[in-house]
ChimeraX commands (.cxc) that place a marker at each C-alpha (Angstrom):
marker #1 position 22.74,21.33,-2.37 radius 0.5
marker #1 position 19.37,21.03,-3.70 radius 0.5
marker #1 position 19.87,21.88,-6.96 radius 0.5
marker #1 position 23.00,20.04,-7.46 radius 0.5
marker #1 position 20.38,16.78,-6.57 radius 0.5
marker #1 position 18.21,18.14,-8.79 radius 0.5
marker #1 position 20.89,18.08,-11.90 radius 0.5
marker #1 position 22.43,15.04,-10.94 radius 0.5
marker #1 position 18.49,12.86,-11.04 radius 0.5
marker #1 position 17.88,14.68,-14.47 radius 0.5
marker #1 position 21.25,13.10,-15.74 radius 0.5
marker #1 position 21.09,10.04,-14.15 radius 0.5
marker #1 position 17.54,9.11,-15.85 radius 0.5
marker #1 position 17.38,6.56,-18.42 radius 0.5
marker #1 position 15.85,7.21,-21.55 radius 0.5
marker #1 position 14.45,3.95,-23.04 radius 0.5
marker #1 position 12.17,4.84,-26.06 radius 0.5
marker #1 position 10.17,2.04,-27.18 radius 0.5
marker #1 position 8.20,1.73,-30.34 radius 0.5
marker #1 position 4.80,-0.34,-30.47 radius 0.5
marker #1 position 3.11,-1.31,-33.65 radius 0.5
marker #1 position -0.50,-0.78,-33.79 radius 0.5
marker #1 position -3.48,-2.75,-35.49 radius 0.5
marker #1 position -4.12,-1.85,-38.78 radius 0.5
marker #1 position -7.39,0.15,-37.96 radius 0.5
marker #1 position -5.99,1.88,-34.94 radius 0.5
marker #1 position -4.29,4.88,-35.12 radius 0.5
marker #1 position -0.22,4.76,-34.49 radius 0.5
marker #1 position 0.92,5.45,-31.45 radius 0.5
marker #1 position 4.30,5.45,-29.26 radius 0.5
marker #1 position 5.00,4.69,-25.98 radius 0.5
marker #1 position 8.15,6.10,-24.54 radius 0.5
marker #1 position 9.54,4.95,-20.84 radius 0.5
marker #1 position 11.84,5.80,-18.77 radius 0.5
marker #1 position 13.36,4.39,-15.64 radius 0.5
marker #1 position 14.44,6.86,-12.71 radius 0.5
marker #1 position 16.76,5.42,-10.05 radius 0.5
marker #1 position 16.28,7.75,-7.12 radius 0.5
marker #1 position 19.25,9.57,-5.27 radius 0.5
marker #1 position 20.05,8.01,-1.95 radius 0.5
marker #1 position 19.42,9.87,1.71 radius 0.5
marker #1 position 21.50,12.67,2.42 radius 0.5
marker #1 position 23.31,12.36,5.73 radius 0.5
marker #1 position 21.38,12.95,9.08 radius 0.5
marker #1 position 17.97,12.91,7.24 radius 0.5
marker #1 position 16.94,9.60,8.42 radius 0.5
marker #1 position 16.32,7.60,5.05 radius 0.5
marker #1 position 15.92,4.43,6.84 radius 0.5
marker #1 position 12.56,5.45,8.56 radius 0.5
marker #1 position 10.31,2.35,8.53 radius 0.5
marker #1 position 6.18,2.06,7.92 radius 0.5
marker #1 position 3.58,3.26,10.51 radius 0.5
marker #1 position 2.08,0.29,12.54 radius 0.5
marker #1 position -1.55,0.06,12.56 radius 0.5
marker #1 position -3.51,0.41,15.93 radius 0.5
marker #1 position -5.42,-2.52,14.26 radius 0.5
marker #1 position -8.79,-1.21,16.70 radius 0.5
marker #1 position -11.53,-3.04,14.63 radius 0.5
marker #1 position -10.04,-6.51,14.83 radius 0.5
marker #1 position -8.72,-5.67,18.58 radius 0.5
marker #1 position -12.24,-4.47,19.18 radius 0.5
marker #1 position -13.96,-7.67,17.70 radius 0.5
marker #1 position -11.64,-10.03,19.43 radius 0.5
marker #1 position -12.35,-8.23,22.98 radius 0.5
marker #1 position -15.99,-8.19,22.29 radius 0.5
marker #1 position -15.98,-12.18,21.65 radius 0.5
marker #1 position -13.40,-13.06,24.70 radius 0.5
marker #1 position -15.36,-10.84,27.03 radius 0.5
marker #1 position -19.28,-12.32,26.26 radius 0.5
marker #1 position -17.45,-15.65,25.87 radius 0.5
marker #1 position -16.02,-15.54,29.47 radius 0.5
marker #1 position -18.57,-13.00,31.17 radius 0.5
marker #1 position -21.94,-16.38,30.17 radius 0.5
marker #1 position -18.95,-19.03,31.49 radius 0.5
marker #1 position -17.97,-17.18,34.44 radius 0.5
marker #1 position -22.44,-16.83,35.11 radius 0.5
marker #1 position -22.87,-20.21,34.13 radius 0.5
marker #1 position -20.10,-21.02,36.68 radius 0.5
marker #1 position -21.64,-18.80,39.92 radius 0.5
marker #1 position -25.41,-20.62,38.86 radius 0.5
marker #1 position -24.27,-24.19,39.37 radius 0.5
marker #1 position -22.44,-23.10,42.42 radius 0.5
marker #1 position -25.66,-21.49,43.58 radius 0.5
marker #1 position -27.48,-24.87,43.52 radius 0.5
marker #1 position -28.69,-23.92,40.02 radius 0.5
marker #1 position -28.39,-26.56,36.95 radius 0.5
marker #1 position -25.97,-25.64,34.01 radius 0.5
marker #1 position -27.00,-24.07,31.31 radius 0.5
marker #1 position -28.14,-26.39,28.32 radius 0.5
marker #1 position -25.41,-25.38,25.55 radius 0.5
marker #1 position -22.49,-26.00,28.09 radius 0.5
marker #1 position -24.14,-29.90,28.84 radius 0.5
marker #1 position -24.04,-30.70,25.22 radius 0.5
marker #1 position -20.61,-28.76,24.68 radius 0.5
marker #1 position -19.08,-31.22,27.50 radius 0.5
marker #1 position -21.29,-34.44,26.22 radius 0.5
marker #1 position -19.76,-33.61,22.82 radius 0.5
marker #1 position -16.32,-32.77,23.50 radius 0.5
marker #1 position -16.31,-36.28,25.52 radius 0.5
marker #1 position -17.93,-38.43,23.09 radius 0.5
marker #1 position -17.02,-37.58,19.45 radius 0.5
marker #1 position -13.55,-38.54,18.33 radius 0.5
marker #1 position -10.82,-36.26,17.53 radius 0.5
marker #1 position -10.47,-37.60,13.44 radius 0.5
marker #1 position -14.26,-36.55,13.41 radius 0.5
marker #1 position -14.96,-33.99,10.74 radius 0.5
marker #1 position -16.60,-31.49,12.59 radius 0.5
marker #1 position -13.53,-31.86,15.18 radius 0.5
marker #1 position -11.25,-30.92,12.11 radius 0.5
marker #1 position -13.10,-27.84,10.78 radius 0.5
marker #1 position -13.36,-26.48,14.11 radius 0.5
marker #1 position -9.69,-27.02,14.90 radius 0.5
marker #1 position -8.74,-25.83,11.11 radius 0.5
marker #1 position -10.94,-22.97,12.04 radius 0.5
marker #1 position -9.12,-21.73,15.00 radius 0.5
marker #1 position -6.19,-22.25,13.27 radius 0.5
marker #1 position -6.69,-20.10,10.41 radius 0.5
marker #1 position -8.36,-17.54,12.91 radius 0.5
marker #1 position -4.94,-17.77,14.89 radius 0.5
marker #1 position -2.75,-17.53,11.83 radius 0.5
marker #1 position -4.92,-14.62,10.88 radius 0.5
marker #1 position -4.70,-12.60,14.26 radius 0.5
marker #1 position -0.33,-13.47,14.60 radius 0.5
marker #1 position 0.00,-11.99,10.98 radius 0.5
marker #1 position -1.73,-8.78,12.11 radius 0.5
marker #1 position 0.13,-8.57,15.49 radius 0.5
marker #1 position 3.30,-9.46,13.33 radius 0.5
marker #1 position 3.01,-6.62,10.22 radius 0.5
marker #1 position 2.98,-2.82,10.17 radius 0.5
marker #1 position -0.16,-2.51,8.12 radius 0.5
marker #1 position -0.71,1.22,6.82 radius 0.5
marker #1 position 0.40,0.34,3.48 radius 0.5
marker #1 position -0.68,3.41,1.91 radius 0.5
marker #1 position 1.15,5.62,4.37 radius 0.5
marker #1 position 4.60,6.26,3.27 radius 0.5
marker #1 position 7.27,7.72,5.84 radius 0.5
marker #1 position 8.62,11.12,5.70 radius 0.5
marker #1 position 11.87,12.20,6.52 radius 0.5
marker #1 position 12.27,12.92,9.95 radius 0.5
marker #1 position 13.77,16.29,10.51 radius 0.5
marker #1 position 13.31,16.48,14.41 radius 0.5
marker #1 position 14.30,13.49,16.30 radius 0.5
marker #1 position 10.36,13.76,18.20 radius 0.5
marker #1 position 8.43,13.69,15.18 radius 0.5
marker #1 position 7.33,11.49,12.37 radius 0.5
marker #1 position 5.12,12.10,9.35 radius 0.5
marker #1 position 3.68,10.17,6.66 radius 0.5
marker #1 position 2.52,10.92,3.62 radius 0.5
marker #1 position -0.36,8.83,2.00 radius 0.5
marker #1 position -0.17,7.44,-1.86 radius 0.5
marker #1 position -2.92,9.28,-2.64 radius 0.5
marker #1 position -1.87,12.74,-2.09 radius 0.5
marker #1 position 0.82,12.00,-3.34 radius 0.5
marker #1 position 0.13,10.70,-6.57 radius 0.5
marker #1 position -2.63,14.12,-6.63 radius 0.5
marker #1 position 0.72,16.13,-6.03 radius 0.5
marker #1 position 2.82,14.30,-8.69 radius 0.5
marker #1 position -0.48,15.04,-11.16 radius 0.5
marker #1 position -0.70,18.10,-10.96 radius 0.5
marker #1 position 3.00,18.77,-11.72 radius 0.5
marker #1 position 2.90,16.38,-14.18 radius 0.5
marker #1 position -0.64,17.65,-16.14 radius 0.5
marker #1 position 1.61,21.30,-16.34 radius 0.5
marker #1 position 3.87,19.98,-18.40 radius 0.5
marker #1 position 3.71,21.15,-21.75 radius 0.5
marker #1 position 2.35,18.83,-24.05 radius 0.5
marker #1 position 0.41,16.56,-21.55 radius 0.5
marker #1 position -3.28,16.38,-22.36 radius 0.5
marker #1 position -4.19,13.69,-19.56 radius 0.5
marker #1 position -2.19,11.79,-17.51 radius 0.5
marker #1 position -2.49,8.88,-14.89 radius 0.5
marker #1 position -0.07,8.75,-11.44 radius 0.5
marker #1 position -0.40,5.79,-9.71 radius 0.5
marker #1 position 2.26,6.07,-6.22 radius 0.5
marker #1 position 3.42,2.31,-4.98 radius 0.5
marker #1 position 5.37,2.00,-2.16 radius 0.5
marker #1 position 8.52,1.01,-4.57 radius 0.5
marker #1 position 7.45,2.76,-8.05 radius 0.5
marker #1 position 5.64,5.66,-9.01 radius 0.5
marker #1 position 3.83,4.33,-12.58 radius 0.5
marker #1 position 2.95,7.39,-14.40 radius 0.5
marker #1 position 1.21,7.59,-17.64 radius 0.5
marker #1 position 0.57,10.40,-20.31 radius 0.5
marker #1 position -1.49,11.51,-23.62 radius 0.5
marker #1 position 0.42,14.04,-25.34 radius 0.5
marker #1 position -1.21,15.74,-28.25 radius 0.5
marker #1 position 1.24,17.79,-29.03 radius 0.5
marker #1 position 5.55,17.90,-29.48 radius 0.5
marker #1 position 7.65,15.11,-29.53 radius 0.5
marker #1 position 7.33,12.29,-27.54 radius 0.5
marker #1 position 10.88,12.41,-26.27 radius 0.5
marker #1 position 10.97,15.77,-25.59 radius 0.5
marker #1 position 7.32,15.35,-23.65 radius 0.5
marker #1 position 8.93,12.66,-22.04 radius 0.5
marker #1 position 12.17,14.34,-20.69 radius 0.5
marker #1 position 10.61,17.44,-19.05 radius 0.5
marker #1 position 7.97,14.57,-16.95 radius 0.5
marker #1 position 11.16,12.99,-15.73 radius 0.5
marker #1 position 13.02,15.87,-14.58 radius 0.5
marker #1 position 9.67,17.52,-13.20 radius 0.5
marker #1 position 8.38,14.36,-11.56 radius 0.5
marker #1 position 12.07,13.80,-10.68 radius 0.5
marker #1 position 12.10,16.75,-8.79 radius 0.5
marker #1 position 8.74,16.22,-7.26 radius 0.5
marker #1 position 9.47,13.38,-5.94 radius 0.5
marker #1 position 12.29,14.71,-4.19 radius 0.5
marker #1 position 9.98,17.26,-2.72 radius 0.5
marker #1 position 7.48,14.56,-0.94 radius 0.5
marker #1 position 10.43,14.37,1.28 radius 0.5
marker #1 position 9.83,10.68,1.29 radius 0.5
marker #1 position 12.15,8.59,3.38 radius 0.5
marker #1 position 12.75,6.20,0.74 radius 0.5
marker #1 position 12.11,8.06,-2.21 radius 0.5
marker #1 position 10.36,5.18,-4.99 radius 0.5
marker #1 position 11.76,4.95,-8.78 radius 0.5
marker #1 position 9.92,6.32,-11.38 radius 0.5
marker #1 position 8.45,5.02,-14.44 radius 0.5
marker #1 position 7.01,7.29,-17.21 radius 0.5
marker #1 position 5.07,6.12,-20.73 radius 0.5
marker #1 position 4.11,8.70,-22.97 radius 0.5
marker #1 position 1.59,8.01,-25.70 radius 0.5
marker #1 position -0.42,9.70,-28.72 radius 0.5
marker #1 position -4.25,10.05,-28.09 radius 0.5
marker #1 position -6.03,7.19,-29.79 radius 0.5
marker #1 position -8.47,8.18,-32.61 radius 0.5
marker #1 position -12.16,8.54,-31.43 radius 0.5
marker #1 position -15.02,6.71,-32.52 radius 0.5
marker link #1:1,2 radius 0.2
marker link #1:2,3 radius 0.2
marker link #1:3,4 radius 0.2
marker link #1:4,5 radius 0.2
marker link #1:5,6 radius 0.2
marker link #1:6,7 radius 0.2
marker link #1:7,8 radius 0.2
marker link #1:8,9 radius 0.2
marker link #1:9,10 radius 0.2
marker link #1:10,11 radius 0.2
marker link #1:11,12 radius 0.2
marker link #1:12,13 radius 0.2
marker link #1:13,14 radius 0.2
marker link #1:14,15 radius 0.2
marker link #1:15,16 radius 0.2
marker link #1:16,17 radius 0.2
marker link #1:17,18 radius 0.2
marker link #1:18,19 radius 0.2
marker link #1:19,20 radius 0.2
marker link #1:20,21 radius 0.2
marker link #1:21,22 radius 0.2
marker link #1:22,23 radius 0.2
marker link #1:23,24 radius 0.2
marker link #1:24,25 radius 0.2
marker link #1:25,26 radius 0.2
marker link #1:26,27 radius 0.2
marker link #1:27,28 radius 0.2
marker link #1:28,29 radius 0.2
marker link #1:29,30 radius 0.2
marker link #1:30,31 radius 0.2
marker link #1:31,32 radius 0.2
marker link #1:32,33 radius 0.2
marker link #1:33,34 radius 0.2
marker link #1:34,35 radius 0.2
marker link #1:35,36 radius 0.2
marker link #1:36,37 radius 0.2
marker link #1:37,38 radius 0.2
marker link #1:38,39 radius 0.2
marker link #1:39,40 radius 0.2
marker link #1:40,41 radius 0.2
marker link #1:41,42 radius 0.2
marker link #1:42,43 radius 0.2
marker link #1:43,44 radius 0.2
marker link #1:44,45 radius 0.2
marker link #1:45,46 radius 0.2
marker link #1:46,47 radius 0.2
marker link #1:47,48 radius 0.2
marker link #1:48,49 radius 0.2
marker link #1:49,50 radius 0.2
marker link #1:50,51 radius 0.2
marker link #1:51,52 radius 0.2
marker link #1:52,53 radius 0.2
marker link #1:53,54 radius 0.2
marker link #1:54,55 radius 0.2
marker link #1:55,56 radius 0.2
marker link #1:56,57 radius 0.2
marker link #1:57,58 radius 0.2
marker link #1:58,59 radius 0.2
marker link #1:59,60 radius 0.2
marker link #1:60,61 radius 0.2
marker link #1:61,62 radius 0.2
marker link #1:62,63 radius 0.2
marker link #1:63,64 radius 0.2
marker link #1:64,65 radius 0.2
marker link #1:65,66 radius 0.2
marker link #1:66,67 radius 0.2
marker link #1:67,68 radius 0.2
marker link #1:68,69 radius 0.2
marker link #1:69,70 radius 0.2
marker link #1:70,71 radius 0.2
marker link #1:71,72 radius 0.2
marker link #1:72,73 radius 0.2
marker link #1:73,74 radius 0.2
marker link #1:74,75 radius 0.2
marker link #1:75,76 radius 0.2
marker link #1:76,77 radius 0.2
marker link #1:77,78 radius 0.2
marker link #1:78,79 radius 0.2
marker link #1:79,80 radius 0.2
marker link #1:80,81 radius 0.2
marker link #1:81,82 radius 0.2
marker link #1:82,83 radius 0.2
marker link #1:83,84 radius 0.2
marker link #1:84,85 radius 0.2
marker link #1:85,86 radius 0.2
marker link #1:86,87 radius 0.2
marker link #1:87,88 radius 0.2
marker link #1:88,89 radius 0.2
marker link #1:89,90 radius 0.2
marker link #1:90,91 radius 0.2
marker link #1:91,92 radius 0.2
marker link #1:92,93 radius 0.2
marker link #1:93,94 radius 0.2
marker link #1:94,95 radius 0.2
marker link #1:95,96 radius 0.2
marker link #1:96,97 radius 0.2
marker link #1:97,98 radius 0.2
marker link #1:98,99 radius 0.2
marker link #1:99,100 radius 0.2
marker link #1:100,101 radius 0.2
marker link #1:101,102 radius 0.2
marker link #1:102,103 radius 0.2
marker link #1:103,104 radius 0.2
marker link #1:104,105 radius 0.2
marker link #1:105,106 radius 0.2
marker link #1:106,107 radius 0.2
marker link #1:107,108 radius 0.2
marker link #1:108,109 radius 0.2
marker link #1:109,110 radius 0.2
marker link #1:110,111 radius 0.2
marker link #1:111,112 radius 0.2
marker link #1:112,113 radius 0.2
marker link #1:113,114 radius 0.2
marker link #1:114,115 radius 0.2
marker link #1:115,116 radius 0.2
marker link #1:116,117 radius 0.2
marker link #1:117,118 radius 0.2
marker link #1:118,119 radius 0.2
marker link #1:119,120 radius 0.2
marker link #1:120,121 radius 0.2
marker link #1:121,122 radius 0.2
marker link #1:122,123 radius 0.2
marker link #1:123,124 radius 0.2
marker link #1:124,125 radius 0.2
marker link #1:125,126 radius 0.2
marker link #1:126,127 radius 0.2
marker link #1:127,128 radius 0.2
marker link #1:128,129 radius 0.2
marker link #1:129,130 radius 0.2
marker link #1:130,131 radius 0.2
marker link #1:131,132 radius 0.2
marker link #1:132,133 radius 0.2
marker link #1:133,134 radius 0.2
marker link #1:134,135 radius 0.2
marker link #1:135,136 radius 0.2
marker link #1:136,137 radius 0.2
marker link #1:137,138 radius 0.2
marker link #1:138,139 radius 0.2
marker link #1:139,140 radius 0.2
marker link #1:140,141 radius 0.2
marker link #1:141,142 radius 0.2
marker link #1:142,143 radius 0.2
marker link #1:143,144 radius 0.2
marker link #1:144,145 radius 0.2
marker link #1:145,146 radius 0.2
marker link #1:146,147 radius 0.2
marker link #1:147,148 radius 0.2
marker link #1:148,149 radius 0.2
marker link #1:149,150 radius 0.2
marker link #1:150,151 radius 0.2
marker link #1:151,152 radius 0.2
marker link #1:152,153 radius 0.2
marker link #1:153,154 radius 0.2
marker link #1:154,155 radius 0.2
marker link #1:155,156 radius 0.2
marker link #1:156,157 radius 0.2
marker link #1:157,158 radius 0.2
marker link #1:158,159 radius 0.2
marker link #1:159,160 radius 0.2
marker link #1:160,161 radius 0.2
marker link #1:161,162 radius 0.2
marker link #1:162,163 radius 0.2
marker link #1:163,164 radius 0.2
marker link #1:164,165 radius 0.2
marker link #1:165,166 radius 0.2
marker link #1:166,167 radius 0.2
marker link #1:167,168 radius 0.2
marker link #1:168,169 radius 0.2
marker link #1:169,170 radius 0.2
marker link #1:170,171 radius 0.2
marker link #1:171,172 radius 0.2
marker link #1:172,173 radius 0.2
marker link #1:173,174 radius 0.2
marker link #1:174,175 radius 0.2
marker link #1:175,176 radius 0.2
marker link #1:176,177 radius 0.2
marker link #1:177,178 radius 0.2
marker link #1:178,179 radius 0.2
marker link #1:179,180 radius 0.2
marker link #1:180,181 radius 0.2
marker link #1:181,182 radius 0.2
marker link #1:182,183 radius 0.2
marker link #1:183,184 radius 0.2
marker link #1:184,185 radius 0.2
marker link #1:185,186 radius 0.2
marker link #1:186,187 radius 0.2
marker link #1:187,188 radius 0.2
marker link #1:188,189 radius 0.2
marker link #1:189,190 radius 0.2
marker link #1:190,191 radius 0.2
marker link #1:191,192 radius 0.2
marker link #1:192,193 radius 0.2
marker link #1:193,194 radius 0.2
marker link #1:194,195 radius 0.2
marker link #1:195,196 radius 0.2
marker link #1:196,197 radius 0.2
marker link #1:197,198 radius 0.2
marker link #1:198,199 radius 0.2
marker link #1:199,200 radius 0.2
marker link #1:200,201 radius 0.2
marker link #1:201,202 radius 0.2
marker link #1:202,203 radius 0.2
marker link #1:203,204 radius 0.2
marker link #1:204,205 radius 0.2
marker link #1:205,206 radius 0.2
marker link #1:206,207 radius 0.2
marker link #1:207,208 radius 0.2
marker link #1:208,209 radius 0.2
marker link #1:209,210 radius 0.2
marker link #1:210,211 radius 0.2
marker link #1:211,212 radius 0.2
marker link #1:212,213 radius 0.2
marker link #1:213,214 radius 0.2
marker link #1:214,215 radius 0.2
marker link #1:215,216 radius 0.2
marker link #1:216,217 radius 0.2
marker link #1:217,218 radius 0.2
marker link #1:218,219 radius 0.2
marker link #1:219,220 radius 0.2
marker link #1:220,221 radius 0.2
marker link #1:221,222 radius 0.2
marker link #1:222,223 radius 0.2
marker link #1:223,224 radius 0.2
marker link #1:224,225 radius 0.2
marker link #1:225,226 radius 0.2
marker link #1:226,227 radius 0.2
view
């Protein structure tokens, strides 16, 4: 099964060689791309796995922190008047204030446009996954999930990529939708370089064992002349 997958993505790549004219003191150079459309999930592997969720702890943390000095001086402030004990200073002027200034004052706005934006902020993290650079795994038994993060990944897809004949440096960079991958061959044709980093990155891709395996783009260039 695999390697029928594995034939099938090296035939279904497009080849899409584009030529780029140079300056007149540069050396030329060719950039070749192709566009890899990846092969949907096989059945009962799960390909519809979604993102991680963050635990979000730091902005959890710094919202606890805030409600629980903000209510642990009230709640003092509170058991000191009822001991016979003025109220504090800050919560006389906070009342004075909040009684006195209008609410089209400005620093009534920025304070409410403050707590706004802080409430927007705090519903958009309670709302999202987060974990953007952790991409799901196929889940092979029903009790456990894995992720893989974009930087291994892309380190995986290098080094695959840097053995292919030809190659002299190349540059992986993993999105969640696209791997972008692009190489400095020195030597062999362009095409040629270009076809064997499709079906090997082809191929390694499949072997992430993403759930939603991302397309693949691949530009293959001449080293520019030094000095």
């Amino acid at each position: 099964m695999s390697e029928s997958q594995g034939s099938e993505g090296t035939h279904g790549t497009q080849r899409l060689p584009v030529m780029e004219k140079a300056a007149a003191d540069d050396p030329v150079q060719a950039t070749s791309a192709a566009a890899y459309d990846p092969l949907p999930a096989l059945d009962g592997e799960n390909g519809d796995q979604r993102r991680f969720w963050s635990s979000r702890r730091v902005p959890a943390g710094i919202v606890a922190l805030l409600l629980l000095a903000g209510s642990g001086l009230l709640l003092y402030d509170v058991v000191a008047v009822r001991a016979g004990r003025p109220a504090m200073q800050w919560r006389k002027s906070l009342a004075r204030e909040l009684a006195e200034r209008p609410l089209d004052d400005t620093w009534v706005l920025v304070g409410a446009g403050v707590a706004v934006a802080l409430g927007a902020w705090l519903l958009v993290l309670a709302a999202t996954p987060g974990l953007r650079d952790v991409l799901p795994m196929r889940r092979v038994h029903t009790d456990v999930r894995a992720g893989l993060h974009r930087g291994a990944a892309g380190m995986v897809l290098r080094d695959r990529a840097i053995e292919v004949a030809g190659v002299q440096a190349v540059q992986v960079r993993v999105g969640r939708k696209k791997v972008d991958v692009r190489a400095v061959a020195h030597f062999r044709d362009l095409d040629e370089v270009r076809a064997d980093l499709d079906a090997t990155l082809a191929d390694g891709i499949r072997g992430l064992g993403l759930s939603r395996p991302p397309a693949l783009a691949v530009h293959v260039r001449r080293p520019g002349r030094k000095g």
